[in-house]
C-alpha positions as CSV (number, residue, x, y, z in Angstrom):
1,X,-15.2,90.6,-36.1
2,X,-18.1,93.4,-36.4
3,X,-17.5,96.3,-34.3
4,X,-20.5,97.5,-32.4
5,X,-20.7,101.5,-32.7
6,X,-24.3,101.3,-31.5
7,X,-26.5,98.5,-29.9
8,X,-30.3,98.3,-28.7
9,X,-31.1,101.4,-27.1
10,X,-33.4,102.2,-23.6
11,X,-34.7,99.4,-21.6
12,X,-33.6,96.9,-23.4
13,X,-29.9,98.4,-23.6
14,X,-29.9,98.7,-20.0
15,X,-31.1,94.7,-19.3
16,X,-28.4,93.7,-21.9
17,X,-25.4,96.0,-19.7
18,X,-27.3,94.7,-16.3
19,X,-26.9,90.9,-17.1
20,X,-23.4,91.3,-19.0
21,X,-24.6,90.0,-21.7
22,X,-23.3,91.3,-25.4
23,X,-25.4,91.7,-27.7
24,X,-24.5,91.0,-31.8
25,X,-25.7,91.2,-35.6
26,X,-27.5,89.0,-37.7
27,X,-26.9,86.9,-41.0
28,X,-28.9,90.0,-42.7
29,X,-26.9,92.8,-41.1
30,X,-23.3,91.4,-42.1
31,X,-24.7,90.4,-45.8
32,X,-25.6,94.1,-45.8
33,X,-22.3,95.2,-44.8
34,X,-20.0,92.8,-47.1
35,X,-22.7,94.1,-49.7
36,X,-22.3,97.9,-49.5
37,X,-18.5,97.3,-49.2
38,X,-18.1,95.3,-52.5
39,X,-20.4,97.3,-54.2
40,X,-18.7,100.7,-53.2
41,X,-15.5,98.7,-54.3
42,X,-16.9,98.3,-57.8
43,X,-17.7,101.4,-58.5
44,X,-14.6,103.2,-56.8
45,X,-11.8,100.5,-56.5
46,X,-11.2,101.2,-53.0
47,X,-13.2,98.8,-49.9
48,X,-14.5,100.4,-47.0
49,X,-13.1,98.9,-43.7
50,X,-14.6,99.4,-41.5
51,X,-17.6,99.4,-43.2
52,X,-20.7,101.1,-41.5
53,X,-24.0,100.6,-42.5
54,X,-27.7,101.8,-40.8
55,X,-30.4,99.2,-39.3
56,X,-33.9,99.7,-39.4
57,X,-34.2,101.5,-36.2
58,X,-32.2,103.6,-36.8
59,X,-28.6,101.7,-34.8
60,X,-24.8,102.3,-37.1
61,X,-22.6,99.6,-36.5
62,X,-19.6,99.4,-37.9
63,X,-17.8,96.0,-39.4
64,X,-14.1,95.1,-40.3
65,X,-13.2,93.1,-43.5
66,X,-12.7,89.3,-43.1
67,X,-11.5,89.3,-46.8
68,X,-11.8,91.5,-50.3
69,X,-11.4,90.6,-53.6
70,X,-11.7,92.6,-56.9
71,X,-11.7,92.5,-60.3
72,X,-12.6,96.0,-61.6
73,X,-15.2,96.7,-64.2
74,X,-16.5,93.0,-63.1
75,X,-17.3,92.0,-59.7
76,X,-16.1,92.8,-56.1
77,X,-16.5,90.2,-53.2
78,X,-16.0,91.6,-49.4
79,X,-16.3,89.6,-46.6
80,X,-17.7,89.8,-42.9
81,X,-16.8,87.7,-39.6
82,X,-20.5,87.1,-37.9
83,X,-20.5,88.2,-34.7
84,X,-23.7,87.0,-32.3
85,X,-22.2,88.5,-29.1
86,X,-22.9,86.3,-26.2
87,X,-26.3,84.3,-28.1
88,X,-25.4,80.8,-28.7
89,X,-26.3,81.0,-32.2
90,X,-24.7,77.9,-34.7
91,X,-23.7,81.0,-37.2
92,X,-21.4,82.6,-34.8
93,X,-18.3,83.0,-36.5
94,X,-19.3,82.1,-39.5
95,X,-17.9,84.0,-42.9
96,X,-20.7,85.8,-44.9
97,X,-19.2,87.0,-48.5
98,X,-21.2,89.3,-50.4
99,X,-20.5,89.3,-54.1
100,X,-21.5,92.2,-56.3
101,X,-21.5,92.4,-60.2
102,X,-23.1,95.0,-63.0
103,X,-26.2,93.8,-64.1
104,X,-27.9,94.9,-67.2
105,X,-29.5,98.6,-67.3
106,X,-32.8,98.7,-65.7
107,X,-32.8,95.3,-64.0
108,X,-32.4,96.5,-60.0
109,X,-30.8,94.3,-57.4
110,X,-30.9,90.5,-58.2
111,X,-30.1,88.1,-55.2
112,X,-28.1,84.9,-55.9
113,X,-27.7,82.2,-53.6
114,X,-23.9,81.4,-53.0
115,X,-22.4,78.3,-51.7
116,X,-23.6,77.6,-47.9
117,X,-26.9,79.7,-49.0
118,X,-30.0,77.5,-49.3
119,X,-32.8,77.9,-51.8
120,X,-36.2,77.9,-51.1
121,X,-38.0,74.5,-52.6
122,X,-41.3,74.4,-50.3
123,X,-43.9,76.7,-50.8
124,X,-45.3,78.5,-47.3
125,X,-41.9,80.2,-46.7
126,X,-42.3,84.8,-47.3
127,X,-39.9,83.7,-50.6
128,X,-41.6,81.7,-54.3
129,X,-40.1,78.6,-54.6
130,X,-36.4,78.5,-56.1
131,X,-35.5,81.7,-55.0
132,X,-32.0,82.3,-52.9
133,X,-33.1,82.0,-49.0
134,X,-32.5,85.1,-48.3
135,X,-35.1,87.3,-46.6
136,X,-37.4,89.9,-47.1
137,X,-35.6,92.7,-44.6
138,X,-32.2,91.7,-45.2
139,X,-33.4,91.7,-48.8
140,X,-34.4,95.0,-48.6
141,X,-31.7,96.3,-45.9
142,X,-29.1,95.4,-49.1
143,X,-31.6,97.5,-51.4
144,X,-31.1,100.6,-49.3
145,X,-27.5,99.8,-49.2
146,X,-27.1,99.6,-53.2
147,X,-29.3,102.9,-53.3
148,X,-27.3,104.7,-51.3
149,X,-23.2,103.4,-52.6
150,X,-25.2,104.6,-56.4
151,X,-26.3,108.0,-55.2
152,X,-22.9,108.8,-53.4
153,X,-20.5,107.3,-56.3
154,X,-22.7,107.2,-59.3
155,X,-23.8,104.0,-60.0
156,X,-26.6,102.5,-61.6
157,X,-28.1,100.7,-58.7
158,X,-28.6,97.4,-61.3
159,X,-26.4,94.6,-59.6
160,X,-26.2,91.0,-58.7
161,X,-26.0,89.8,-55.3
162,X,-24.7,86.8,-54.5
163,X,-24.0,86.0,-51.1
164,X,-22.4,83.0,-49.6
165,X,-21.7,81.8,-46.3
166,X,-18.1,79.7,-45.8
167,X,-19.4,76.1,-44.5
168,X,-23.0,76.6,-44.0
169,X,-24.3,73.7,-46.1
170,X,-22.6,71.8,-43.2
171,X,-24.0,74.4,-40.2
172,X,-27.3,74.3,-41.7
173,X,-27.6,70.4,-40.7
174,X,-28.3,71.5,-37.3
175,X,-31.1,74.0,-38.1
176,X,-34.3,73.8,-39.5
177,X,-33.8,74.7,-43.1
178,X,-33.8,70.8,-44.4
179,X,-37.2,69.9,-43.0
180,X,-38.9,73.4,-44.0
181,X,-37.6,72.7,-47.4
182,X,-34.2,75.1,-48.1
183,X,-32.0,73.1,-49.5
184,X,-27.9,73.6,-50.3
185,X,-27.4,75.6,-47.1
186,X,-28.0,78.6,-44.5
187,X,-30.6,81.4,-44.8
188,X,-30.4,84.9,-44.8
189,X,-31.9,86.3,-41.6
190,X,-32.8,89.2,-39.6
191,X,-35.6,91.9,-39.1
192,X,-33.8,94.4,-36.8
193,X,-30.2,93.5,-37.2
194,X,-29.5,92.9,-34.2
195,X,-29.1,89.4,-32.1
196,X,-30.4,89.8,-28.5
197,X,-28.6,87.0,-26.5
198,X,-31.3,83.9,-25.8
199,X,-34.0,85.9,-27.3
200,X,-33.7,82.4,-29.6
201,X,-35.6,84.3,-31.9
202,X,-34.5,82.3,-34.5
203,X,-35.7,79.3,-33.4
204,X,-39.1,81.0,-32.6
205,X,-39.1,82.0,-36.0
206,X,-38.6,78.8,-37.7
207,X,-42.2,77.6,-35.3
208,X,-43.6,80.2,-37.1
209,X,-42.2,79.0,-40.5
210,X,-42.8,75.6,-39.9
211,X,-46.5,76.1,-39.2
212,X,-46.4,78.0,-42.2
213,X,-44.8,75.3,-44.9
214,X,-47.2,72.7,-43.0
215,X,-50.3,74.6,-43.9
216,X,-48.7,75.3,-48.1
217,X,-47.9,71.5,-47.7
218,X,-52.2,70.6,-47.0
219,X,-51.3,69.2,-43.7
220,X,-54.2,68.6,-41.2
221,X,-52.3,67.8,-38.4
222,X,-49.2,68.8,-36.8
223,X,-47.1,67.8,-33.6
224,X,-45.2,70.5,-31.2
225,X,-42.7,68.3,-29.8
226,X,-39.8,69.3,-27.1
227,X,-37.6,66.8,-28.1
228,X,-36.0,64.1,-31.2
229,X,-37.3,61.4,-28.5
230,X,-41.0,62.9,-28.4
231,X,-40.7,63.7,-32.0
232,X,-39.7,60.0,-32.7
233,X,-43.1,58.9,-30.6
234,X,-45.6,61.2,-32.2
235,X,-44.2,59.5,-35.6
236,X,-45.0,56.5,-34.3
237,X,-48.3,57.3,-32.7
238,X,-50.0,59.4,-36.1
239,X,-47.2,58.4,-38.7
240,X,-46.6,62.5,-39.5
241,X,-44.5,63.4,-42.6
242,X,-41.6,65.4,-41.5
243,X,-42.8,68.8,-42.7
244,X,-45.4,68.0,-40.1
245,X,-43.3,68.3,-37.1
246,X,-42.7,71.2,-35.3
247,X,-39.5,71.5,-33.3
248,X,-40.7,73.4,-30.4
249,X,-38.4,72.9,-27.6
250,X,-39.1,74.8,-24.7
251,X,-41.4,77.2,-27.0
252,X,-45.0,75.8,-26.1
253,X,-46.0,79.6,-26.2
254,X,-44.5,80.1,-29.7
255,X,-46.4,77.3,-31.6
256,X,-50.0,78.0,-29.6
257,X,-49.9,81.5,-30.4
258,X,-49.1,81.3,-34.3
259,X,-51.8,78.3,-34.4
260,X,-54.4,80.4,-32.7
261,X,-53.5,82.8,-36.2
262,X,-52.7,80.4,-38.2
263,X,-54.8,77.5,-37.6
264,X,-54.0,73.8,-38.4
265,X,-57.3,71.4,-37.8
266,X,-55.2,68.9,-35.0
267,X,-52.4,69.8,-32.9
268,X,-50.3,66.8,-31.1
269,X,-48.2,68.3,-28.3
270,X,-45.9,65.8,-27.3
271,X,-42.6,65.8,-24.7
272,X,-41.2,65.0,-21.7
273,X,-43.5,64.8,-18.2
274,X,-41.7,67.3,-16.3
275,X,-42.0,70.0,-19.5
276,X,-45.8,69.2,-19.9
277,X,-46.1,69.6,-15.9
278,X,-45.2,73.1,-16.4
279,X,-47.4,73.6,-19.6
280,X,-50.1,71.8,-17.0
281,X,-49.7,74.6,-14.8
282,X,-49.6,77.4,-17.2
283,X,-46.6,78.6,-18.1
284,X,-45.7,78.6,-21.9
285,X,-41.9,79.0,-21.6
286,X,-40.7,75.6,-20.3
287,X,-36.9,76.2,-19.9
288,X,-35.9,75.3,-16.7
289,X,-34.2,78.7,-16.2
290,X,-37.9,80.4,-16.8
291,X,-40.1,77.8,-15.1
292,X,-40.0,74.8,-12.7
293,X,-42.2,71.8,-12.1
294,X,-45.1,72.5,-8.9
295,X,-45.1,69.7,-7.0
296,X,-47.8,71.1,-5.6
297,X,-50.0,70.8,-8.9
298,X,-48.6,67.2,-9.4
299,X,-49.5,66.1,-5.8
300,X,-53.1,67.9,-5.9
301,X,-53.7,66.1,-9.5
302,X,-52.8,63.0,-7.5
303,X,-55.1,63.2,-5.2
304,X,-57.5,63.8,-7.8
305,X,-56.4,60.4,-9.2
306,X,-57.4,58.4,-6.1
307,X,-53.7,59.0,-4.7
308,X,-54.1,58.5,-0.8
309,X,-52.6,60.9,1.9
310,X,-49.0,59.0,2.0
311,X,-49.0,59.0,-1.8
312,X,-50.1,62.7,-2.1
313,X,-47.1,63.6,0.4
314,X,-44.5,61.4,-1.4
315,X,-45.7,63.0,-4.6
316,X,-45.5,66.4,-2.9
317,X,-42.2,65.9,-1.8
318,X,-40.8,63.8,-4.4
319,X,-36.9,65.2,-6.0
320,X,-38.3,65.0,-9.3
321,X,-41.6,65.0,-11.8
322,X,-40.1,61.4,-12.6
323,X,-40.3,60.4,-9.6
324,X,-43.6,61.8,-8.5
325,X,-45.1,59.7,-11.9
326,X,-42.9,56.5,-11.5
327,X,-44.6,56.6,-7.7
328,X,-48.0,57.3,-9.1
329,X,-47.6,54.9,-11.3
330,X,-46.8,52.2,-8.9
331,X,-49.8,52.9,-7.2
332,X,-52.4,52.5,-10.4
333,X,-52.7,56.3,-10.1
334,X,-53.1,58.2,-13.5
335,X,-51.1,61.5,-12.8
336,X,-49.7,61.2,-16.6
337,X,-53.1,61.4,-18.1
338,X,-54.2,63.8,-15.8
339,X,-51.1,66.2,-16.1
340,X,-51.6,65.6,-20.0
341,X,-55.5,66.6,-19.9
342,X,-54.7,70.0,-18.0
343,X,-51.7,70.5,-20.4
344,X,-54.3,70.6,-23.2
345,X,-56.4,72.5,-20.9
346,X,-54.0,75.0,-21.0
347,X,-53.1,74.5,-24.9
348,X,-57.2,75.2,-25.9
349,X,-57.0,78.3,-23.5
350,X,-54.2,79.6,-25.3
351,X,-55.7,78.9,-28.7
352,X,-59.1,80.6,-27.5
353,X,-61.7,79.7,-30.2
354,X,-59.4,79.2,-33.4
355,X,-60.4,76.0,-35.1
356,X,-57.6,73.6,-33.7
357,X,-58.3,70.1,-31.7
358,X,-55.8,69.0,-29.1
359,X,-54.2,66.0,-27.9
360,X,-51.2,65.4,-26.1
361,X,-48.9,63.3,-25.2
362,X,-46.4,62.7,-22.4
363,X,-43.4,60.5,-22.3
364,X,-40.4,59.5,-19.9
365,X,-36.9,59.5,-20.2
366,X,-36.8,56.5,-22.4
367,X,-39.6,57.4,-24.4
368,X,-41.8,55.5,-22.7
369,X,-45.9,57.1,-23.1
370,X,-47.0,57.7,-19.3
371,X,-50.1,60.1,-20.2
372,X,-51.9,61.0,-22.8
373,X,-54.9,62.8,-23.6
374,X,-57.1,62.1,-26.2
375,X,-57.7,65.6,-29.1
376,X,-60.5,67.7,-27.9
377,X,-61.8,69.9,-30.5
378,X,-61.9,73.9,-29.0
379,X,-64.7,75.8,-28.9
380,X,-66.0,78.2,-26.4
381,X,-66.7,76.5,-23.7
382,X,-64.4,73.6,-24.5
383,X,-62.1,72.1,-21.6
384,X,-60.5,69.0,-20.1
């Protein structure tokens, strides 16, 4: 497992020790560290373990060996355990191998994807199409790396990388990397080396990189959904490809902001009532840990519906949003539509004036539609 000789420094060091939370390294950060210890191999026959290598601000953690191969003149492999720390990150655990080999005078660092690597076959992703999936800092990270083992032990610097990741065509299922087009396996990650537990940075990134390959891809119109269930309605509803679907989870924040940069002409928001409630009443983190359904809001929307003074107080005091709708609902009362109009109220504020019309819809547990509201283009001025 990676040692940690040094972490996240300051406040964020000190929220980290306060919540007892650990924090760990990225894909990037052990493919840098099986990378300077198989290359240091090559050109001196010996592995580093532990092996230490420096992040971009600055942090020196050190990581033991999972495995070492070498076969001298021609290619080392070492191998790193990934340790998250306390994120529930699907790579956690996983065995990144970094294999290094003499390339031909002049040539640099070449990266080669590995089995469990993907490869990039979408355009819109920060890599050309058909190149390992391996990103820019990590890329870069192992550049400094190679620089550094050639200056110290006299090496050329001009190597091939290939790095692999033990099972992570299977782990890579449960990410994002089929529907944004890398195929064959896992990618290559990190910008600071470091994995701050529940940041979910990852998944925040793939958003971004979804909007991204949506936009290469022409699309016009793209749903933020929380859920397979409310992805499986907007399908239904528009009939959106695949690479038009954003997996946005609890994330509303996430996919407004990068839309309001990166616009996309439509935006279908679509989920669960008691999520949208909450993006109804303004927050843009809808985990359940971070935000909670106003009953309050729901009750005062009910009255705005027609809902009469029992009504309003059963809404009010309702256990659940589900119940407060299925009441509502009962009673010919629109709360759906009008949580779903001042859910996209919120969306257009969000978006300020970028070029992006807004619908949403809301479902039930079963996937049932109980609101919707119907896209409204934003402009200034614009509103439910």
């Amino acid at each position: 497992m990676a040692e940690q000789t040094s972490g996240p420094t300051g406040g964020r060091a000190e929220q980290l020790r306060s919540s007892g939370l650990r924090s760990g390294w990225t894909t990037g950060a052990c493919a840098t560290a099986a990378t300077t210890a198989a290359y240091t191999a090559l050109l001196t026959g010996g592995f580093p373990d532990p092996v230490s290598i420096t992040l971009p601000k600055g942090q020196q953690p050190a990581f033991a060996l999972a495995g070492e191969q070498l076969e001298p003149g021609r290619s080392a492999m070492a191998a790193v355990v990934k340790d998250a720390g306390d994120d529930p990150d699907v790579t956690h655990g996983a065995v990144v191998r970094a294999t290094v080999r003499p390339a031909a005078p002049g040539s640099g660092v070449r990266f080669k994807a590995g089995p469990g690597v993907g490869t990039v076959t979408k355009p819109g992703l920060p890599l050309p199409v058909g190149e390992p999936a391996i990103n820019p800092v990590p890329r870069q990270l192992m550049r400094e790396a190679v620089a550094k083992v050639a200056e110290r032990h006299g090496g050329s610097g001009d190597v091939e990388i290939e790095i692999a990741i033990d099972d992570g065509a299977e782990i890579a299922r449960s990410t994002w990397n089929p529907r944004l087009g890398i195929l064959g396996g896992l990618s290559v990650l990190g910008t600071t080396g470091i994995v701050v537990p529940y940041s979910c940075s990852a998944w925040i990134d793939s958003i971004r990189r979804g909007v991204d390959v949506a936009r290469a891809a022409g699309r016009t119109h793209v749903a933020g959904c929380t859920g397979s269930t409310s992805e499986r309605v907007a399908i239904a509803e528009h009939g959106l490809p695949e690479d038009a679907l954003l997996d946005m989870g609890d994330f509303a924040g996430a996919v407004l902001k990068y839309l309001r940069r990166h616009p996309v002409p439509r935006l279908t928001i679509a989920g669960g009532f008691a999520k949208l409630s909450k993006l109804a009443a303004g927050h843009l983190d809808l985990h359940s840990a971070r935000s909670q359904v106003d009953k309050g809001l729901l009750a005062e929307l009910a009255a705005l519906g027609g809902a009469d003074a029992d009504l309003v107080a059963e809404v009010a005091g309702a256990n659940t949003a589900l119940e407060a709708i299925q009441r509502c609902r009962e009673a010919g009362v629109p709360l759906g539509d009008l949580v779903a109009e001042r859910a996209r109220a919120t969306a257009l504020e969000v978006l300020r004036e970028a070029p992006v019309a807004v619908d949403v819809i809301c479902i039930d547990r079963a996937g049932t539609i109980v609101g919707r509201a119907a896209p409204l283009a934003n402009r200034p001025g614009a509103g439910s």
